[in-house]
C-alpha positions in Angstrom: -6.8 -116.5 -87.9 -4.8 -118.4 -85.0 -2.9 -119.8 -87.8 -1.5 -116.1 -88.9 -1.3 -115.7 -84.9 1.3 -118.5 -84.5 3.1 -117.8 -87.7 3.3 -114.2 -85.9 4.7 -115.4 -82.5 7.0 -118.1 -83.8 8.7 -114.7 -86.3 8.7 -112.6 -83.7 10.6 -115.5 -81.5 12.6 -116.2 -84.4 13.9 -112.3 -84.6 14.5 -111.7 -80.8 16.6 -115.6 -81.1 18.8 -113.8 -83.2 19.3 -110.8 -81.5 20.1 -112.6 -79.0 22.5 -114.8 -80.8 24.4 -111.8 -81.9 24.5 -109.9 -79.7 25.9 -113.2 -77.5 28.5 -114.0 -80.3 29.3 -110.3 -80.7 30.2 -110.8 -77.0 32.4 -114.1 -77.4 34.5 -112.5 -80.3 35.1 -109.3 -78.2 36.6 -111.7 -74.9 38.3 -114.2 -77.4 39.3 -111.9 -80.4 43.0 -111.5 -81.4 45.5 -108.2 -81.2 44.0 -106.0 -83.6 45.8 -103.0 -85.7 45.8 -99.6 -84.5 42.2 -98.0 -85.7 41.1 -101.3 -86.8 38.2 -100.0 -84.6 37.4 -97.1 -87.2 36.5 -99.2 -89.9 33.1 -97.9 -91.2 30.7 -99.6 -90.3 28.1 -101.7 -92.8 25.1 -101.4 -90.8 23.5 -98.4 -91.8 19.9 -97.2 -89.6 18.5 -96.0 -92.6 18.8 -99.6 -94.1 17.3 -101.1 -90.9 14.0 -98.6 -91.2 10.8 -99.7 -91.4 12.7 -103.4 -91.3 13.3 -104.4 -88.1 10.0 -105.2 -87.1 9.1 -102.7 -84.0 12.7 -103.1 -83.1 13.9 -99.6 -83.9 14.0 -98.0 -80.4 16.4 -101.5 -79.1 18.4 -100.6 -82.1 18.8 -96.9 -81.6 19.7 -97.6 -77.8 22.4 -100.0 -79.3 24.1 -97.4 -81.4 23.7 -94.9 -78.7 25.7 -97.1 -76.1 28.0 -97.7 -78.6 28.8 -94.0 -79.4 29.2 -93.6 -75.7 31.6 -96.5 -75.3 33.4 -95.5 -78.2 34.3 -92.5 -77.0 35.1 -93.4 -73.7 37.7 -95.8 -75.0 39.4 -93.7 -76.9 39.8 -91.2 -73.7 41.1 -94.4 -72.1 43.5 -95.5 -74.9 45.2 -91.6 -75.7 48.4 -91.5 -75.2 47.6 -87.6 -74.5 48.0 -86.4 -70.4 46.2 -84.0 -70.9 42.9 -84.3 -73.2 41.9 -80.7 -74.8 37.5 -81.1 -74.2 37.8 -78.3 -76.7 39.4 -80.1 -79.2 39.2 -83.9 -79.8 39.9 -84.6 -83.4 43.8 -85.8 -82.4 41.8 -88.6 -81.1 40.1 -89.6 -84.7 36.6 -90.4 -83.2 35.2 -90.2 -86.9 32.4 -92.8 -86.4 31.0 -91.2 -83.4 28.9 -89.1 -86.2 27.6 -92.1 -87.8 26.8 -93.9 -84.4 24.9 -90.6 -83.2 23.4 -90.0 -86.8 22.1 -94.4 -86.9 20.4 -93.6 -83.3 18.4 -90.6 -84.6 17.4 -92.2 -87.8 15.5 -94.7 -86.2 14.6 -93.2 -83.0 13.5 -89.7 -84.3 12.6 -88.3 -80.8 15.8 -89.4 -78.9 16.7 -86.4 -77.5 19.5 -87.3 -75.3 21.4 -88.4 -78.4 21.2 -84.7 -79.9 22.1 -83.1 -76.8 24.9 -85.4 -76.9 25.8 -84.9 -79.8 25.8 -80.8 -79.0 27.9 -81.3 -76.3 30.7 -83.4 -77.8 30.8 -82.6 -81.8 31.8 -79.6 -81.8 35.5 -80.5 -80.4 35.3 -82.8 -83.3 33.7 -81.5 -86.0 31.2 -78.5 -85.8 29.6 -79.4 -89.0 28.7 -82.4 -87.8 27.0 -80.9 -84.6 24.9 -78.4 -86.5 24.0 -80.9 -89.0 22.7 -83.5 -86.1 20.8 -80.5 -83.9 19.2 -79.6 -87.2 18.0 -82.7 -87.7 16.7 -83.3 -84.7 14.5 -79.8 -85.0 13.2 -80.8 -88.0 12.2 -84.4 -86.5 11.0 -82.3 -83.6 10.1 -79.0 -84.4 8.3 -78.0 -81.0 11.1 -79.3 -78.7 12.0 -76.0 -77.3 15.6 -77.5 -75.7 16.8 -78.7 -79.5 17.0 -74.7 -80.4 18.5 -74.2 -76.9 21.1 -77.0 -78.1 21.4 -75.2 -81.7 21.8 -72.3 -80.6 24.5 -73.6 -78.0 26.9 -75.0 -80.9 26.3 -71.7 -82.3 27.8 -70.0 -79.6 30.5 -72.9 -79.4 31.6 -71.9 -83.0 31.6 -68.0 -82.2 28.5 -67.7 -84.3 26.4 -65.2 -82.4 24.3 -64.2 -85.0 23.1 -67.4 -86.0 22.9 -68.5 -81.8 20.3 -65.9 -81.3 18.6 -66.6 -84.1 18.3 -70.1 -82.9 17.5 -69.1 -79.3 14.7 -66.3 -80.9 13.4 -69.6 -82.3 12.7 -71.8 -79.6 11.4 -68.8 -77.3 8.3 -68.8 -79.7 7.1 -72.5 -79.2 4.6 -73.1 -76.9 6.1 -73.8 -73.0 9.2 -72.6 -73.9 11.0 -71.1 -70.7 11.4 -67.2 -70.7 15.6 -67.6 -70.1 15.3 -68.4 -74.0 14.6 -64.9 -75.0 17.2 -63.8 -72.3 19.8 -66.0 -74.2 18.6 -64.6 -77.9 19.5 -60.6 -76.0 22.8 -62.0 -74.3 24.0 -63.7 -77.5 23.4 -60.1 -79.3 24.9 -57.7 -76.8 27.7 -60.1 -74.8 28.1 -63.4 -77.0 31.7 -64.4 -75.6 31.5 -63.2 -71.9 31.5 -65.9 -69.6 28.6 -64.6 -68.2 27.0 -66.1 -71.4 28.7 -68.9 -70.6 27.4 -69.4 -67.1 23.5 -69.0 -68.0 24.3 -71.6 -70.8 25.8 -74.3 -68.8 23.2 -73.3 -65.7 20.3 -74.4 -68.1 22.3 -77.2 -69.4 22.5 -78.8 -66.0 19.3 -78.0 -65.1 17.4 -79.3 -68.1 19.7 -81.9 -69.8 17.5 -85.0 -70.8 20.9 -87.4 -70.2 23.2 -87.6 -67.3 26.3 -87.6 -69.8 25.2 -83.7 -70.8 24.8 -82.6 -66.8 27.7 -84.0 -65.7 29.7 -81.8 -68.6 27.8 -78.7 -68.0 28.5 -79.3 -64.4 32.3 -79.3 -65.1 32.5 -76.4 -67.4 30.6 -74.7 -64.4 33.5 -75.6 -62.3 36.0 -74.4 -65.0 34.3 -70.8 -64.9 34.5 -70.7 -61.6 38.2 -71.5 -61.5 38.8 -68.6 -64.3 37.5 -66.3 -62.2 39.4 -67.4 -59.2 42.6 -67.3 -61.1 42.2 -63.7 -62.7 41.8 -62.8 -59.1 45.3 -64.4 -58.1 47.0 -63.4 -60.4 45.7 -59.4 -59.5 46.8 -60.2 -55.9 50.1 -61.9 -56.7 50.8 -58.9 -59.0 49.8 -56.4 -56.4 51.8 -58.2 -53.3 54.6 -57.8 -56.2 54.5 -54.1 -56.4 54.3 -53.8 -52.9 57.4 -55.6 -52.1 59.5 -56.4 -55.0 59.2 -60.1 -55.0 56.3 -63.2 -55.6 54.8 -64.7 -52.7 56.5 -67.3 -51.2 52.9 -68.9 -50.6 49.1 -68.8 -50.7 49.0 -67.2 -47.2 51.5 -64.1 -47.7 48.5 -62.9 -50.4 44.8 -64.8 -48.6 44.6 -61.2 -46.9 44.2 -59.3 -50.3 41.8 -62.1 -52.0 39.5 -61.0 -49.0 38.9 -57.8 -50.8 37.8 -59.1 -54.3 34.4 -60.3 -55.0 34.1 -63.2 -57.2 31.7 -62.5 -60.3 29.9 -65.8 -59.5 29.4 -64.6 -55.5 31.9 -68.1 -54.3 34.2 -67.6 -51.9 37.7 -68.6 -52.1 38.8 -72.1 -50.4 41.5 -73.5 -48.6 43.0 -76.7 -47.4 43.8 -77.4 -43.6 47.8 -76.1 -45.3 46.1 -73.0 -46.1 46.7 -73.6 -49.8 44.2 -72.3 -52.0 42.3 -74.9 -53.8 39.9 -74.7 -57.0 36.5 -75.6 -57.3 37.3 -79.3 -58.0 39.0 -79.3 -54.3 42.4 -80.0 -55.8 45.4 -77.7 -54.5 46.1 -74.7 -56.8 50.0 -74.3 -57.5 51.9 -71.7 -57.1 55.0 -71.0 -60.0 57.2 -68.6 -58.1 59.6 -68.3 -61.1 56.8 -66.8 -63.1 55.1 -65.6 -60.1 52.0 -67.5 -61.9 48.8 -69.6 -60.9 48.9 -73.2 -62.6 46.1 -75.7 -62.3 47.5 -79.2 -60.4 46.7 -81.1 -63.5 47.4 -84.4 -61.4 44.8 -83.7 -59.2 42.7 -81.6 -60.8 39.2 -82.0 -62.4 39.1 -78.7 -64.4 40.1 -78.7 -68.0 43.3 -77.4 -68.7 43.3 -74.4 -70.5 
């Protein structure tokens, strides 16, 4: 018996020695390794998680944290690397992140019930490729059919795609499991009746940011928050700048000559305007909106700016 004990420990110490030794040589070769081609990086990868299943010794959950940092380095360097000023959030398949699938899809396999990685995976897919994102959600709701928020992210790339139908349906879903929050069966009604307002929009990222299970999801909810807000704000402009138009025949020379008409409109999110100590008007990211008097047009600063260019 202490003989199957000590074969035990010293297999054990044998595996984490060569984690360690990889993951330390992995390190050497990434300081020391040579000027690589261009997408070099996108080479498929070998190491499948469905091959390292029920093989890797209690390991899984390290394993399935590994692939998950890597998808999230993986994308951040190829945010970093673009050539692109401006980066579409809508739309990332210029960038060629096709192994952020199979990074995403290796976590789940051998961590089931990671749920940051599908919500993840939700939030970013989509702009890369939406069968991808349904495929991951619904494989995370079969792996964990009473997680309520795995509908909630379902129905989400739903809505992402224009699918309405298929959003409430999802949404109509995960209101019937047990805890699930009554805003759920809100969502299944506001996905029937008003599907692409940005109402819809606002009471999807409001949850996101209130119940995301990773910081990376919050943060992006919190933004596209931000970038309603800044919609609203610049339909409002532009009906002031066209008004002080009619009125006199001309664009404003600047944000002052039209503050006294924005005092009038009501913003559908209840915010107030802002503006700097120049009186410019600034968005909700506290960058300086500009003003296009050719056009006699609202731009975003997108120098400055956090909000997403649209």
């Amino acid at each position: 018996m202490k003989s199957n004990r000590i074969k035990t420990s010293v297999l054990i110490g044998v595996v984490l020695l060569g984690f360690s030794a990889i993951f330390g040589l992995s390190r050497f070769l990434e300081i020391n390794r040579p000027p690589l081609p261009e997408g070099y990086a996108d080479t498929d990868s070998a190491l499948q998680g469905a091959n390292l299943k029920g093989y890797a010794l209690g390991f899984e959950g390290l394993i399935a944290d590994w692939y998950w940092m890597q998808s999230l380095q993986y994308i951040g360097d190829k945010l970093v690397k673009s050539s692109d000023t401006n980066i579409n959030i809508d739309n990332l398949q210029n960038l060629n992140p096709r192994l952020l699938y199979p990074y995403l899809d290796n976590a789940t396999t051998l961590d089931p019930k990671f749920t940051a990685v599908y919500e993840y995976g939700a939030n970013v897919l989509p702009a890369i490729d939406p069968e991808k994102a349904v495929a991951l959600t619904e494989k995370g709701i079969a792996d964990n059919p009473d997680n309520w928020r795995l509908y909630h992210y379902l129905g989400y790339t739903h809505w992402k795609l224009k699918n309405y139908e298929k959003a409430a349906e999802s949404y109509d879903k995960g209101s019937a499991i047990k805890d699930a929050p009554a805003w759920m069966k809100l969502m299944r009604a506001k996905m029937k009746s008003e599907g692409g307002s940005r109402e819809t929009a606002r009471s999807i990222y409001t949850q996101m940011s209130e119940s995301a299970a990773d910081q990376q999801t919050k943060e992006s909810a919190a933004l596209r928050l931000l970038e309603l807000d800044s919609l609203d704000e610049r339909d409002a402009i532009r009906s002031a700048l066209k008004t002080f138009r009619d009125k006199t025949n001309r664009c404003a020379n600047g944000w002052s000559e039209i503050l006294p008409l924005l005092k009038n409109i009501k913003l559908p999110s209840g915010k107030d305007f802002r503006v700097d100590n120049a009186f410019n008007l600034i968005d909700p990211s506290g960058a300086a909106y500009i003003l296009d008097k050719e056009i006699c047009e609202v731009k975003l600063d997108l120098q400055t700016t956090k909000i997403p260019a649209r």
